[in-house]
PLY file of the C-alpha trace (Angstrom):
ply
format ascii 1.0
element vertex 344
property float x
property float y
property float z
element edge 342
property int vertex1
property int vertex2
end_header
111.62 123.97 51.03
113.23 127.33 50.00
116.54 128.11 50.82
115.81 130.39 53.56
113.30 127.97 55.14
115.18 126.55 58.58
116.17 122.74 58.17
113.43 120.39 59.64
113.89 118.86 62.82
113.66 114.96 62.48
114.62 112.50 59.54
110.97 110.57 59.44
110.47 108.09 56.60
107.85 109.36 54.67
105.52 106.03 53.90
103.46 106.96 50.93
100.61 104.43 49.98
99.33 103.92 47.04
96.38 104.50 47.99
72.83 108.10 56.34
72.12 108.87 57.52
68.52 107.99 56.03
65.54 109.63 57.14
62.39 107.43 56.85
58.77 108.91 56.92
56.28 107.34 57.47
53.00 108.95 56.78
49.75 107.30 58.10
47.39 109.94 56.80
43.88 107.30 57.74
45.55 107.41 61.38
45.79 111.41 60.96
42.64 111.89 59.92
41.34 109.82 62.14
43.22 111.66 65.27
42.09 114.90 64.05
38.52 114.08 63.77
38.23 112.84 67.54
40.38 115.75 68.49
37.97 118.35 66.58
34.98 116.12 67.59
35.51 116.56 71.54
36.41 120.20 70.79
33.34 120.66 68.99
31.34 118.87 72.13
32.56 121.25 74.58
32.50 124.39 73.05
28.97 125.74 73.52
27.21 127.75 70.78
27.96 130.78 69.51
24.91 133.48 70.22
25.27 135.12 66.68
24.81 138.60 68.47
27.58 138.26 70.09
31.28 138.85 68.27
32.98 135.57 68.38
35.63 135.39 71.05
38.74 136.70 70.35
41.51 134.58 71.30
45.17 136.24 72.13
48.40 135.00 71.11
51.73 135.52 72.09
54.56 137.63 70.36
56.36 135.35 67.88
59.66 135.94 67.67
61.75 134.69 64.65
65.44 134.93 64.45
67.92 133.54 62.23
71.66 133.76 62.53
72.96 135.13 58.96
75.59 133.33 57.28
78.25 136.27 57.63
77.98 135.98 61.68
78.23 132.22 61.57
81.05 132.45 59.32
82.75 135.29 61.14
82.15 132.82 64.77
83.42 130.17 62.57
87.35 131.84 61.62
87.18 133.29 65.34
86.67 130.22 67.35
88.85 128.42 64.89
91.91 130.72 63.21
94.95 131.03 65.62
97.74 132.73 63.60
100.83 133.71 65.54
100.52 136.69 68.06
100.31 139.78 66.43
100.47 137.86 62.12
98.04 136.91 59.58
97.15 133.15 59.13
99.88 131.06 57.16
99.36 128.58 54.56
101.77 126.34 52.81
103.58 127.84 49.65
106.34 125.18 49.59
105.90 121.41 48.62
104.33 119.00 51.76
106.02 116.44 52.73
104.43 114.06 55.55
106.28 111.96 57.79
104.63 109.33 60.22
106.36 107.46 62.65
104.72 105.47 65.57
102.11 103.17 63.10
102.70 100.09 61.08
103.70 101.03 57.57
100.37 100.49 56.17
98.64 102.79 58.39
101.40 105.38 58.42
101.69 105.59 54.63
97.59 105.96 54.78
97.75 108.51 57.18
100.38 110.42 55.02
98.13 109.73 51.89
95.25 111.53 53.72
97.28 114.60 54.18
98.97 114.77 50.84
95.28 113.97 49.02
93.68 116.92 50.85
96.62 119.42 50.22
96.43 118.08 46.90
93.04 118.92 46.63
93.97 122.69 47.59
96.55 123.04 44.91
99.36 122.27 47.14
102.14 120.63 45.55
103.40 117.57 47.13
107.04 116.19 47.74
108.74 113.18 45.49
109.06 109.88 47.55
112.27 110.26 50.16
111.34 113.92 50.56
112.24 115.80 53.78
109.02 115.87 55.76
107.79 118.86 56.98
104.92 118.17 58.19
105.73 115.06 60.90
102.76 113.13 62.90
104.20 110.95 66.08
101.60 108.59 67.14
102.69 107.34 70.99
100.96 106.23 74.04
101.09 109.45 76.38
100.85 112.81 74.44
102.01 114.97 77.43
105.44 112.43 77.67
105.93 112.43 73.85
105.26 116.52 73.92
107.89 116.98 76.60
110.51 114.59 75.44
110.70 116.15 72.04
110.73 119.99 73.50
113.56 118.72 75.82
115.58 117.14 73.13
115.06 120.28 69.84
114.01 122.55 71.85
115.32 125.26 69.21
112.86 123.74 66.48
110.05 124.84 69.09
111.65 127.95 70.22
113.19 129.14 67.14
114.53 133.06 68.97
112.76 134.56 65.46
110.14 137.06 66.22
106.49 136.30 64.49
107.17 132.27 63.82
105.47 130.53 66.74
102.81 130.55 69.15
105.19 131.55 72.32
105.55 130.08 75.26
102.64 129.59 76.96
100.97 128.22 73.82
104.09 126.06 74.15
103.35 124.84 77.71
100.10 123.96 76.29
101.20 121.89 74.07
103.33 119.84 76.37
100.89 118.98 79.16
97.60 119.54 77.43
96.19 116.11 78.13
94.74 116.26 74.18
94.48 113.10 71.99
95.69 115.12 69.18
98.43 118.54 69.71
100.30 120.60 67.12
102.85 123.04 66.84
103.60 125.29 63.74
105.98 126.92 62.79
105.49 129.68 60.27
108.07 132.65 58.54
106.92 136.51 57.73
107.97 136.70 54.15
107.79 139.55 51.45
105.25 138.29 49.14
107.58 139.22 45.98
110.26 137.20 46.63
109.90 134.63 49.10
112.69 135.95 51.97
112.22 136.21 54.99
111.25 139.82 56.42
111.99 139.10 60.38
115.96 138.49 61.22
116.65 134.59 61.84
119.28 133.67 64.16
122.86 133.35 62.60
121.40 136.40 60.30
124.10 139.08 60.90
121.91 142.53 61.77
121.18 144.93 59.33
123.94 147.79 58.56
122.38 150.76 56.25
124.62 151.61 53.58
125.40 155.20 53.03
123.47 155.41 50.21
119.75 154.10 50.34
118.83 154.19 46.65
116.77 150.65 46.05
114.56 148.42 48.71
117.48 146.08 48.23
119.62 148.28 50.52
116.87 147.22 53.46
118.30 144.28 53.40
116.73 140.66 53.33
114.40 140.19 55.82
112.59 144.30 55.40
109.45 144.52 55.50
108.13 146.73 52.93
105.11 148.60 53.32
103.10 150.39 50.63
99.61 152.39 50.64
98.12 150.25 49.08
94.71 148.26 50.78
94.72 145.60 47.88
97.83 144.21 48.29
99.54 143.83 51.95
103.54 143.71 51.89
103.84 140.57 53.77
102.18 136.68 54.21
103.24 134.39 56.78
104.37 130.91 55.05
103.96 127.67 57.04
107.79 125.80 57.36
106.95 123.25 60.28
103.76 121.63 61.54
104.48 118.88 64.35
101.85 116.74 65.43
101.30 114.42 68.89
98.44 111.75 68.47
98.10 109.51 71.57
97.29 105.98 70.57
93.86 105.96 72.30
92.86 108.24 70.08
91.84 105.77 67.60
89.94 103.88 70.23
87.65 106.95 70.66
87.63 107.65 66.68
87.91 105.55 63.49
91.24 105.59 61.45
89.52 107.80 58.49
88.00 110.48 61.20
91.47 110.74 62.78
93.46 111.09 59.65
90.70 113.81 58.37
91.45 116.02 62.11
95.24 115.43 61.41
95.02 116.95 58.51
92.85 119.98 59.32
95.80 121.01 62.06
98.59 119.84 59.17
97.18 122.28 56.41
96.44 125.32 59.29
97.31 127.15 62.06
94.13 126.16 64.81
93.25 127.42 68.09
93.52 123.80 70.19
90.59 124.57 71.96
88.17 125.62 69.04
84.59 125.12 69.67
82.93 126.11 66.36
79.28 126.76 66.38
78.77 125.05 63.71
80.18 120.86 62.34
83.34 120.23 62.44
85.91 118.10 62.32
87.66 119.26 65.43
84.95 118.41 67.61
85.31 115.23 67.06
86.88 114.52 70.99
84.07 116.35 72.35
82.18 113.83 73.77
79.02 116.28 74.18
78.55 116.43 70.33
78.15 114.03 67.90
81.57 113.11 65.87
81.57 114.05 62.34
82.48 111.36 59.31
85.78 113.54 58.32
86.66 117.10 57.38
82.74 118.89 57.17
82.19 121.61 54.08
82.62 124.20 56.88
85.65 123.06 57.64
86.39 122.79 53.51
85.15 126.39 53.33
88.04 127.47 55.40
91.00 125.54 53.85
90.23 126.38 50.40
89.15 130.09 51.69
92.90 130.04 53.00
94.12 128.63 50.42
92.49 130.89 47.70
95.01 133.33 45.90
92.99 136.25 46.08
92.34 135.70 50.20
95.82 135.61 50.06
97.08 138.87 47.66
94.46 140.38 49.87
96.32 139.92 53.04
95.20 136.90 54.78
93.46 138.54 57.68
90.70 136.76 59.66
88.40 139.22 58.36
89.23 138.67 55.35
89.47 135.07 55.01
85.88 134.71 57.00
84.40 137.41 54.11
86.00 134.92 51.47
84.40 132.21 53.20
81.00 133.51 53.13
80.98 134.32 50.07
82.65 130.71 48.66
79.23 129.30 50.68
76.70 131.28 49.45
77.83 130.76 45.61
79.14 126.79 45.83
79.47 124.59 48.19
82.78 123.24 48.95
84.80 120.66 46.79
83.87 117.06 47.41
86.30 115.12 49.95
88.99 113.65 47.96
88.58 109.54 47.49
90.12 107.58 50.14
0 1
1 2
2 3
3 4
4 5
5 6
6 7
7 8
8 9
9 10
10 11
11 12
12 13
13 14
14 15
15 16
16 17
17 18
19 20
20 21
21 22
22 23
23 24
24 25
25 26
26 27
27 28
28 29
29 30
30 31
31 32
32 33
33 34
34 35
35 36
36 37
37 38
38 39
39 40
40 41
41 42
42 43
43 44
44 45
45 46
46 47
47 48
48 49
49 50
50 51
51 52
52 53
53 54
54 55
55 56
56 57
57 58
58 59
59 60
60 61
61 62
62 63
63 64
64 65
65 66
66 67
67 68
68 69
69 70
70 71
71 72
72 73
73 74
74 75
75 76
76 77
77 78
78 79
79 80
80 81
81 82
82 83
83 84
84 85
85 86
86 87
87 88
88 89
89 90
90 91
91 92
92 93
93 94
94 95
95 96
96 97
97 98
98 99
99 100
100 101
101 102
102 103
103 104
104 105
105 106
106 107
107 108
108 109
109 110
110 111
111 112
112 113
113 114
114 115
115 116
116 117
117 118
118 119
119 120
120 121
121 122
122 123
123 124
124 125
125 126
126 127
127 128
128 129
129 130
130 131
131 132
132 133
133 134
134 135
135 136
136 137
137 138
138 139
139 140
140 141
141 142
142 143
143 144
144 145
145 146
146 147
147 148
148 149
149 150
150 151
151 152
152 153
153 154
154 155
155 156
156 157
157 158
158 159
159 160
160 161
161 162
162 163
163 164
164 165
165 166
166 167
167 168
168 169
169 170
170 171
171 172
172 173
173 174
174 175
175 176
176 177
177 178
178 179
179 180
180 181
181 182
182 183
183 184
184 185
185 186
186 187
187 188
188 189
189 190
190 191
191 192
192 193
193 194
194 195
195 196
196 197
197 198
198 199
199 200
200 201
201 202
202 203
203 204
204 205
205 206
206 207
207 208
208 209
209 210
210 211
211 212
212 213
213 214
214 215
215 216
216 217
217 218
218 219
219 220
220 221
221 222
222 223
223 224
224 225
225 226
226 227
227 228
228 229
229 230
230 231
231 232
232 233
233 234
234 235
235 236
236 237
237 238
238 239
239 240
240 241
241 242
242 243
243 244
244 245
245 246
246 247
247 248
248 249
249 250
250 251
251 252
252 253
253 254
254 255
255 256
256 257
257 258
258 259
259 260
260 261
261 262
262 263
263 264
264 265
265 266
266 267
267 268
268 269
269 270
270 271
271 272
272 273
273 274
274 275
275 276
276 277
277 278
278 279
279 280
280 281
281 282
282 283
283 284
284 285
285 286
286 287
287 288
288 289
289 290
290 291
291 292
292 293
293 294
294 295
295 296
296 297
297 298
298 299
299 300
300 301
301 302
302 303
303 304
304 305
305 306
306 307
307 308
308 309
309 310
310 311
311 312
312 313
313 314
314 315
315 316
316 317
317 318
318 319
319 320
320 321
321 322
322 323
323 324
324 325
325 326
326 327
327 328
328 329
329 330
330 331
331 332
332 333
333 334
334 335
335 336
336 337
337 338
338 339
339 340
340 341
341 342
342 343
């Protein structure tokens, strides 16, 4: 973490491991052929002949309508149903090292869990912490997610209500999270920056408030945490940096879900800021609790499409917007598809 970044919240020991569908056709084309004739044959029996003065009979069909959904407005449904960026800010992506603590598991299964995290931010370019790192990403595994949500609210609740403007959710998004009743919860917490130089461009508390100087001859004199705005429509004057993700998994969870497709959902909510009650049109990972669709294998390449849209530089110089990152999306789909899942 940079020096402006607030401290994290918990000291979590950060275990680090080491570590068809098949469609089968048959084709009977003797029992097809045979079908067909008797079908045609009976036809043929009951259709009387044609008088050849007469114009054959003209049968009329109904309108056909075909309609296709193009791959801009599923894309676009995609980042709206999905993206939740703070009130009123872009979405925020990591720019500072991940570190993942677990607590609640075995250490086998925590440092796996961890691995999964660190392997997919790894595949994104993210860099990852050394071993005894300060987490900042931490995953509680208990038995009641509401309990576990309150309790740790009660007990910091400054690390969920940090008095910053632009860094969280707010409060109701906060109640949410405490008595959701959802196998899996987060909370982020995220910092307007200036894109130049990393500080912070909202006051934090303990910041003294900005005095102008008599003279205002440089953007230094704004002081720290200005944010500067140019003309530009390339390059915005601010991005909105992820510090602290928190994250509540009830222990039935994995009852409902195998350890792989939990880790993958984890990990979507670890690397992004996501709307708890997306519904994507199309697969994803976070449907995986809906128990009126099927449950993907881990993270799908829409879901890809989105984190490495996010995490793309140019998404990013560009602003960040969900316009922008669902443009960047389409277009990342319609050239490539998505980078492979990284190897368990």
């Amino acid at each position: 973490m940079t020096s402006n970044s607030p401290a994290p919240l918990i000291k979590v020991w950060n275990f680090r491991a080491g570590a068809l569908v098949m469609m089968v056709c048959l084709h009977r084309s003797g029992l097809a052929v045979a079908l067909w004739a008797a079908v045609a044959g009976q036809a043929v029996s009951q259709t009387p002949p044609l008088d050849s003065t007469q114009d054959p009979p003209v049968t009329q069909l109904e309108d056909v309508t075909v309609s296709a959904t193009p791959l801009q407005r599923m894309v676009r449904d995609f980042v709206e149903s999905v993206a939740a960026p703070v009130p009123g800010r872009k979405p925020a992506a990591w720019r500072a090292p991940i570190c993942v603590g677990v607590s609640g598991m075995q250490p086998d299964a925590a440092g796996g869990m961890a691995d999964r995290v660190l392997d997919w931010g790894h595949s994104l370019g993210l860099n990852t912490g050394e071993p005894g790192c300060e987490p900042n990403i931490f995953v509680i595994v208990a038995d009641n997610g509401d309990e576990t949500a309150q309790a740790l609210v009660r007990a910091l609740r400054r690390e969920f209500v940090t008095g910053a403007s632009g860094v969280d959710a707010g409060r109701a998004a906060l109640r949410r999270f405490q008595s959701s009743g959802q196998p899996v919860r987060w909370w982020h917490v995220s910092l307007p920056v200036n894109p130049d130089t990393g500080a912070p461009i909202v006051r934090l508390p303990g910041q003294f408030p900005f005095t102008a100087p008599r003279e205002m001859t440089s953007p230094q004199n704004f002081g720290n945490f200005a944010n500067l705005e140019t003309p530009s429509r390339i390059n915005e004057r601010s991005r909105d940096d992820l510090l602290q993700v928190i994250i509540v998994v009830e222990r039935a969870a994995f009852n409902d879900a195998s350890f792989g497709q939990v880790a993958d959902f984890v990990s979507m909510a670890a690397l992004a800021q996501l709307d708890p009650e997306a519904s994507p049109p199309t697969p994803s990972i976070l449907h995986l609790f809906d128990t009126a669709r099927a449950p993907e294998p881990g993270l799908t390449r829409w879901d890809r499409a989105y984190l490495e849209t996010l995490y793309d530089a140019s998404t990013s110089v560009a602003g960040g917007t969900p316009l922008r990152v669902a443009h960047g999306m389409a277009t990342r789909l319609e050239s490539a598809p998505p980078a492979a899942p990284p190897e368990p």
